[in-house]
RODO-2510 file (C-alpha; in nm, 4 decimals, decimal comma):
residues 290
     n   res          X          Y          Z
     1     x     4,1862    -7,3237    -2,0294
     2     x     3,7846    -7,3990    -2,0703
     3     x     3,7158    -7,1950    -1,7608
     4     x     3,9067    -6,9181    -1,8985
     5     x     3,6849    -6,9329    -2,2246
     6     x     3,3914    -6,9085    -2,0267
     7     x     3,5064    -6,6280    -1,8724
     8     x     3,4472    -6,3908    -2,1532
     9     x     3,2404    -6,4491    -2,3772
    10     x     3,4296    -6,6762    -2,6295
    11     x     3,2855    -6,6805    -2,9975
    12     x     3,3219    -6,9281    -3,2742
    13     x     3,2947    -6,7342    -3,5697
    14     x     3,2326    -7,0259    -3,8232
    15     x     3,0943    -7,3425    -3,8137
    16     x     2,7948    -7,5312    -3,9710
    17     x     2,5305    -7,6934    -3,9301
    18     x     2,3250    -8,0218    -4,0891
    19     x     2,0218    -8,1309    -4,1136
    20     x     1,8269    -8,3631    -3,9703
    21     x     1,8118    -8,4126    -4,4048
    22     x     1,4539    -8,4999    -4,3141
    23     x     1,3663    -8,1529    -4,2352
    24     x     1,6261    -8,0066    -4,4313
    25     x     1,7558    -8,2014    -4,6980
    26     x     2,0277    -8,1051    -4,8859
    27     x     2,0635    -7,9867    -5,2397
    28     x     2,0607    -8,2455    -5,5520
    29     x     2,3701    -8,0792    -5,7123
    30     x     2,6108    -8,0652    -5,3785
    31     x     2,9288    -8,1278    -5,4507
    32     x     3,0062    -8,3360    -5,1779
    33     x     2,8156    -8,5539    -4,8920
    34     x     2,8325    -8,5154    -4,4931
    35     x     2,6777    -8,6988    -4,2063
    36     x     2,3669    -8,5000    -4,0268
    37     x     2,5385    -8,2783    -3,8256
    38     x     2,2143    -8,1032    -3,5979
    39     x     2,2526    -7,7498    -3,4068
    40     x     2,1650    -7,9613    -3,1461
    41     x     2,5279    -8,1352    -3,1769
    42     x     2,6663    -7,8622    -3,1951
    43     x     2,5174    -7,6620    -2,8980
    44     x     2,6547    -7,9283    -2,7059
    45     x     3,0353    -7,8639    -2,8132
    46     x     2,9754    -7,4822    -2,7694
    47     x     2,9007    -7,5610    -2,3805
    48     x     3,2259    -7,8583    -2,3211
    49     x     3,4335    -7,6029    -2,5220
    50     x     3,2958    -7,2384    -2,3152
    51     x     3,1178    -7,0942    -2,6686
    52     x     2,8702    -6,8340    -2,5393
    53     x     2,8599    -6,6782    -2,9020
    54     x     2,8624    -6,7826    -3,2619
    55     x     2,8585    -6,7533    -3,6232
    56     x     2,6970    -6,9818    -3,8314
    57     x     2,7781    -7,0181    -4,1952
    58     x     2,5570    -7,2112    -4,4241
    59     x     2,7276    -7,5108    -4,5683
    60     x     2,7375    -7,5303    -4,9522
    61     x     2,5720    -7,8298    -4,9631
    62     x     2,2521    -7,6476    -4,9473
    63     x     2,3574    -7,3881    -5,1722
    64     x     2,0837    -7,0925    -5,1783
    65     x     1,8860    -7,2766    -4,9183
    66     x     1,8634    -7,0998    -4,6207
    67     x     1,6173    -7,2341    -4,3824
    68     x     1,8921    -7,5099    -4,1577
    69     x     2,0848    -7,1987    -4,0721
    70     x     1,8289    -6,9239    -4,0333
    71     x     1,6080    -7,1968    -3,8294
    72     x     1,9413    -7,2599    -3,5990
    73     x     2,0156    -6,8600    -3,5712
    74     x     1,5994    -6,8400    -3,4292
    75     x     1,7587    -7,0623    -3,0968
    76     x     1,9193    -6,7554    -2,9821
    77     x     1,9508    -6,4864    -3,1962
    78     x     2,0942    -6,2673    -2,9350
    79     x     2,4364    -6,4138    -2,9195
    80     x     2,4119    -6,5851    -3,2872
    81     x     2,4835    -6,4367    -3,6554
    82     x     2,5026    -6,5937    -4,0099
    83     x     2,6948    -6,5732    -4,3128
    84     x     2,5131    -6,6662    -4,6362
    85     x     2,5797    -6,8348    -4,9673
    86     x     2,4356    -6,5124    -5,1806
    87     x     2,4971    -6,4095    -5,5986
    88     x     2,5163    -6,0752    -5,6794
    89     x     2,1759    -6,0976    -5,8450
    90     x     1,9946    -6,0971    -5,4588
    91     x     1,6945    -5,8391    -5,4183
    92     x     1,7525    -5,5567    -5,2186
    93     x     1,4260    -5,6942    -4,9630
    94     x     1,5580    -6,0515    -4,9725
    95     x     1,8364    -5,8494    -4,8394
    96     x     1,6901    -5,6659    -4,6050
    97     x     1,4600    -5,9832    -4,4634
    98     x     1,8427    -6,1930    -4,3896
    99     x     1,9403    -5,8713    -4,2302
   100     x     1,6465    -5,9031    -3,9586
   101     x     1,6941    -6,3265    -3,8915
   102     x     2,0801    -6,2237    -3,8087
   103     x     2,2513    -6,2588    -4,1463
   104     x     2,5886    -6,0298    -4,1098
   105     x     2,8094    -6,1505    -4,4431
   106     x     2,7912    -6,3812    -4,7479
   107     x     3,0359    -6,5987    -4,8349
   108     x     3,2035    -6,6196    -5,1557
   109     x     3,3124    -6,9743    -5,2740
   110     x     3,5900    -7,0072    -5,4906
   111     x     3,8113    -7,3593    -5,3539
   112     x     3,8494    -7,5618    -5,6593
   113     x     3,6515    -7,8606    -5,4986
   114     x     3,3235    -7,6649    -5,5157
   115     x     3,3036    -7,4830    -5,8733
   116     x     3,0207    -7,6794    -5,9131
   117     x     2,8742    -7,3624    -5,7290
   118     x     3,0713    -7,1462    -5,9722
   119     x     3,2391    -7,2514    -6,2368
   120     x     3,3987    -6,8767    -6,2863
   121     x     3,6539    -6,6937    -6,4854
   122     x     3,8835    -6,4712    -6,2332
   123     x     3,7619    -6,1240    -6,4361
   124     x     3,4013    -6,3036    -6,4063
   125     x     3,4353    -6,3681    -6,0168
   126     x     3,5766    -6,0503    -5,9606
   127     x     3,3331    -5,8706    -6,1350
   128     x     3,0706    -6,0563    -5,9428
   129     x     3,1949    -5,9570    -5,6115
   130     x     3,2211    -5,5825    -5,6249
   131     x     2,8216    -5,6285    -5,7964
   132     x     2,7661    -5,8437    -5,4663
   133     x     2,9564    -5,5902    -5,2423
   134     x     2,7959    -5,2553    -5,3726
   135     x     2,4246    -5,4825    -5,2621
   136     x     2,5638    -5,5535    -4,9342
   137     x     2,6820    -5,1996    -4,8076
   138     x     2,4170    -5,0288    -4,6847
   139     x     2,3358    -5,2899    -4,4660
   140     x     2,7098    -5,2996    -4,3050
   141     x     2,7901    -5,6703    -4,4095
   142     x     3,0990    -5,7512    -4,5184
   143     x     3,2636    -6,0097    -4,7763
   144     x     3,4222    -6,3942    -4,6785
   145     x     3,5910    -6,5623    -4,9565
   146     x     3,7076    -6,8978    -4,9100
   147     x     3,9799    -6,9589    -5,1882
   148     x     4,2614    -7,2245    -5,1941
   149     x     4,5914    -7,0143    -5,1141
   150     x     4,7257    -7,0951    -5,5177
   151     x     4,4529    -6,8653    -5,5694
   152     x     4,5491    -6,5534    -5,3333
   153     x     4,6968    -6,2934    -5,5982
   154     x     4,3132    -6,2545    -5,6975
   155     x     4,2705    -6,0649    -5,3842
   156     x     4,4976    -5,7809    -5,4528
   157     x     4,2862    -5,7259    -5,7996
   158     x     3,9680    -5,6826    -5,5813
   159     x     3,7580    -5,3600    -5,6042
   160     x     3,5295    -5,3310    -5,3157
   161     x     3,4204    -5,0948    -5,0916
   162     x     3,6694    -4,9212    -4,8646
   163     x     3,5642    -4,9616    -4,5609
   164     x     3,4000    -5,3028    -4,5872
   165     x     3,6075    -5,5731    -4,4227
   166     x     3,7290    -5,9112    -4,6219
   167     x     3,7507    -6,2032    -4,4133
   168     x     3,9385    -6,4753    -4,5626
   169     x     3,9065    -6,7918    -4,4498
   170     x     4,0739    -7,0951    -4,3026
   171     x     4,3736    -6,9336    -4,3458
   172     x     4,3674    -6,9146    -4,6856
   173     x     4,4079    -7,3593    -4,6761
   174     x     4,7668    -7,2981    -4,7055
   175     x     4,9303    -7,6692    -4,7457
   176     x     5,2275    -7,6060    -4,5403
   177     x     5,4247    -7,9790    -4,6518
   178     x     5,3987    -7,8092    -5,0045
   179     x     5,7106    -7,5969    -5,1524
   180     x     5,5376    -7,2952    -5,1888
   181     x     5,3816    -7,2668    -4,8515
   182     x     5,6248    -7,0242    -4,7351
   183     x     5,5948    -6,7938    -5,0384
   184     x     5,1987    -6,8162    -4,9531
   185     x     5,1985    -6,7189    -4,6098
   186     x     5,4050    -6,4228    -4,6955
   187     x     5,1666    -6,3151    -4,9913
   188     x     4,8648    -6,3625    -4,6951
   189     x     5,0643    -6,1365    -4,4745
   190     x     5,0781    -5,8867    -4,6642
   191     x     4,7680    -5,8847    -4,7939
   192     x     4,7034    -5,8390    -4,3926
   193     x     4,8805    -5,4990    -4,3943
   194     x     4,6078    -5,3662    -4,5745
   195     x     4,3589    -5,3040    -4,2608
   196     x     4,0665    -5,4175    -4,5065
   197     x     4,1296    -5,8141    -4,4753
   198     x     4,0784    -6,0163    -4,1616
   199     x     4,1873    -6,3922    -4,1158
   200     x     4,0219    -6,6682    -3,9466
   201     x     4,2195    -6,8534    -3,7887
   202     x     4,0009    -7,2052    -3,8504
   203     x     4,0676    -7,5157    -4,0424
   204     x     4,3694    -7,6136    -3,8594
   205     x     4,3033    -7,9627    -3,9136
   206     x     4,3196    -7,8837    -4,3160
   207     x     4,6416    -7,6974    -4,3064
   208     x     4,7684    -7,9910    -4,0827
   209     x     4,6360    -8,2867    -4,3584
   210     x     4,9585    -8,3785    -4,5475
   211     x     5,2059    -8,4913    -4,2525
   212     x     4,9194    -8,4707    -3,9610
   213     x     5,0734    -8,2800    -3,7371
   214     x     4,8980    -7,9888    -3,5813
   215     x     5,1996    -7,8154    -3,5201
   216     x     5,2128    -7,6884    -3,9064
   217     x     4,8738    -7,5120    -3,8209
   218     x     4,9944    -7,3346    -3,5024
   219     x     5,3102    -7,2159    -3,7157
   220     x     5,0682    -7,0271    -3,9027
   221     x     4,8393    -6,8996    -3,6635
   222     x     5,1178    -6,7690    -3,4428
   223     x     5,2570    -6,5939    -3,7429
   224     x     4,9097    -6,3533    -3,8454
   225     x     4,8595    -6,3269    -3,5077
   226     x     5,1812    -6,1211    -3,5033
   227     x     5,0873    -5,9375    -3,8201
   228     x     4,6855    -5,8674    -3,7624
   229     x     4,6081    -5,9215    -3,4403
   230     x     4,3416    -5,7438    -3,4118
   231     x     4,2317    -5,8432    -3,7048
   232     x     4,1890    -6,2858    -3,6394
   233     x     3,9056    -6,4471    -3,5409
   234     x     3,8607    -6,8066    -3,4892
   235     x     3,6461    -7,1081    -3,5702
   236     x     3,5741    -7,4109    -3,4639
   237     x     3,5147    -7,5744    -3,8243
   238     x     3,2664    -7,8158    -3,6913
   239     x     3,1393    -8,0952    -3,7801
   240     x     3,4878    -8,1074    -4,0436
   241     x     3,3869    -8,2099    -4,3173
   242     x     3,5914    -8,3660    -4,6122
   243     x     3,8692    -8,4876    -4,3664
   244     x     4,0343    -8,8079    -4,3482
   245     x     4,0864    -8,7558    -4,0079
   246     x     3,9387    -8,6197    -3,7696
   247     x     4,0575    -8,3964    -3,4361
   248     x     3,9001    -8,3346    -3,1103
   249     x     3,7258    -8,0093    -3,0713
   250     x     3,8591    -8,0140    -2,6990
   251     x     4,1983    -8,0156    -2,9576
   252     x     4,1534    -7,7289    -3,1862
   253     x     4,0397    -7,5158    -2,8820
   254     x     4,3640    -7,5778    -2,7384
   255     x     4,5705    -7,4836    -3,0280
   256     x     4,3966    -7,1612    -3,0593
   257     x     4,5433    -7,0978    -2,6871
   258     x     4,8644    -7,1897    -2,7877
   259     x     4,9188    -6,9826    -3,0072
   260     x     4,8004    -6,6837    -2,8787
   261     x     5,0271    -6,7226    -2,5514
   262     x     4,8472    -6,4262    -2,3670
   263     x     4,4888    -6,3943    -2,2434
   264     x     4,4883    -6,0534    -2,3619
   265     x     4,5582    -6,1808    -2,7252
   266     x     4,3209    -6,4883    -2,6123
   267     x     4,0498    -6,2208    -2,5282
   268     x     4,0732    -6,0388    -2,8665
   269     x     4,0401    -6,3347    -3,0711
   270     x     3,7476    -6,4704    -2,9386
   271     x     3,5593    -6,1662    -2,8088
   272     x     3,7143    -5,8251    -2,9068
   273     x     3,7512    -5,8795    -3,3054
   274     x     3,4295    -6,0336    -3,3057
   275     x     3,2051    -5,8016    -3,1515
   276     x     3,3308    -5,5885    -3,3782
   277     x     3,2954    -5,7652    -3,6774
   278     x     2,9535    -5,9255    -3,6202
   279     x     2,8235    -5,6684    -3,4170
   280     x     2,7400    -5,8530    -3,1018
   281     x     2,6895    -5,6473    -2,7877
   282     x     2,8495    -5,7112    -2,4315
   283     x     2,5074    -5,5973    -2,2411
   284     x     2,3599    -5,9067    -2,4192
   285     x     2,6068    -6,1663    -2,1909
   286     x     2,5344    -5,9497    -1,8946
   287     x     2,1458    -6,0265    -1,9062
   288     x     2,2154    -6,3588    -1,9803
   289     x     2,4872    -6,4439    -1,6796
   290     x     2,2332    -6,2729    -1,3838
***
């Protein structure tokens, strides 16, 4: 399974990375704490796993602080792009200067454990995204909202662009050993038939929390691969933070094949969708592997 991830190209479209706090210390007001989790860590999982690509997105706990994941995107900003943590009051050249150090998306937080980055009414959010959205077009980003899935009958009231893609991630956190996880994933599905949203297919180890057992996760995954597969992209999650357990990154990778069954499907996942959502180009690999 590893070889055949470093066979192609394999990208993980969202992880994070941490300090050292020395250099990069995190914000007073973060909501919650993490060990230092250094790109140099992280490189280091990308090449046990097979990761020849990546997407970085800045963790909240630096809120509009930049420079950890603009200084890890500098390492190799061929086969590396960021999402940022962005309000709808950014300049058009602050804009434009994220665009040139690899910045592809911003990230919209709106999980009830960190309002303390946005302590928003729904009308108030989602008049904050299209504000943040209409900034963002002409440089061909798109949107991620991370959103617990009580929360995902806000995304049908959305008013964005038409052709800019919504990612939403970690499958929308969907507690599957709650009652109304099957009513949720059917609400993210068809949000899915609307060829706007994407999924990432990350966080398996939060959907999997309540009666730890991975197999929850790979229920879901298995199921929007069926309904948007070309349309999922995964992530790694790393270092996984705020988890009372933690999984081996050897066993997310693996549950990720699993549930794709197929190389083919394999292939898309990790190196189809996101070339085409992150705009990474093939010739790049080439150079690289000669």
């Amino acid at each position: 399974m590893m070889r055949a991830l470093k066979e192609f190209g394999a990208c993980d479209c969202h992880s994070h990375v941490f300090g050292p706090f020395d250099a990069f210390p995190p914000s007073a007001q973060r909501s919650y704490d993490t060990p230092e989790a250094p790109i140099e860590s992280l490189e280091a999982v990308w090449r046990d796993i097979g990761i020849d690509r990546a997407v970085l997105v800045q963790g909240s706990i630096y809120g509009p602080d930049h420079r950890v994941l603009l200084a890890a995107l500098r390492r190799d900003p061929k086969t590396r792009r960021g999402v940022a943590l962005l309000d709808h009051t950014v300049g058009e050249a602050e804009l434009e200067d994220f665009h040139s150090k690899g910045i592809r998306a911003v990230r919209l937080h709106w999980v009830q454990h960190l309002q303390a980055y946005g302590n928003r009414t729904e009308a108030q959010r989602i008049a904050e995204a299209s504000a943040l959205c209409e900034r963002i077009a002409p440089l061909g980003w798109h949107i991620e909202i991370h959103l617990d899935a009580a929360d995902l009958e806000i995304l049908k009231r959305l008013r964005l662009p038409s052709d800019m893609p919504v990612v939403i991630d970690h499958m929308a956190r969907i507690d599957m050993a709650a009652p109304e996880s099957d009513a949720q994933l059917g609400l993210l599905s068809w949000l899915l038939e609307n060829p706007v949203f994407w999924i990432k297919l990350s966080g398996g180890d939060r959907l999997a929390q309540q009666r730890d057992d991975l197999r929850d996760a790979l229920k879901v995954m298995t199921h929007l691969l069926r309904v948007a597969p070309d349309r999922c992209v995964w992530g790694l999650d790393w270092p996984h933070v705020n988890l009372p357990k933690r999984r081996s990154d050897l066993s997310l990778s693996q549950l990720l094949v699993e549930a794709t069954g197929e190389e083919q499907v394999l292939r898309k996942v990790l190196k189809d969708n996101p070339a085409r959502l992150y705009g990474f180009d093939d010739l790049v690999l080439a150079e690289r592997r000669q």
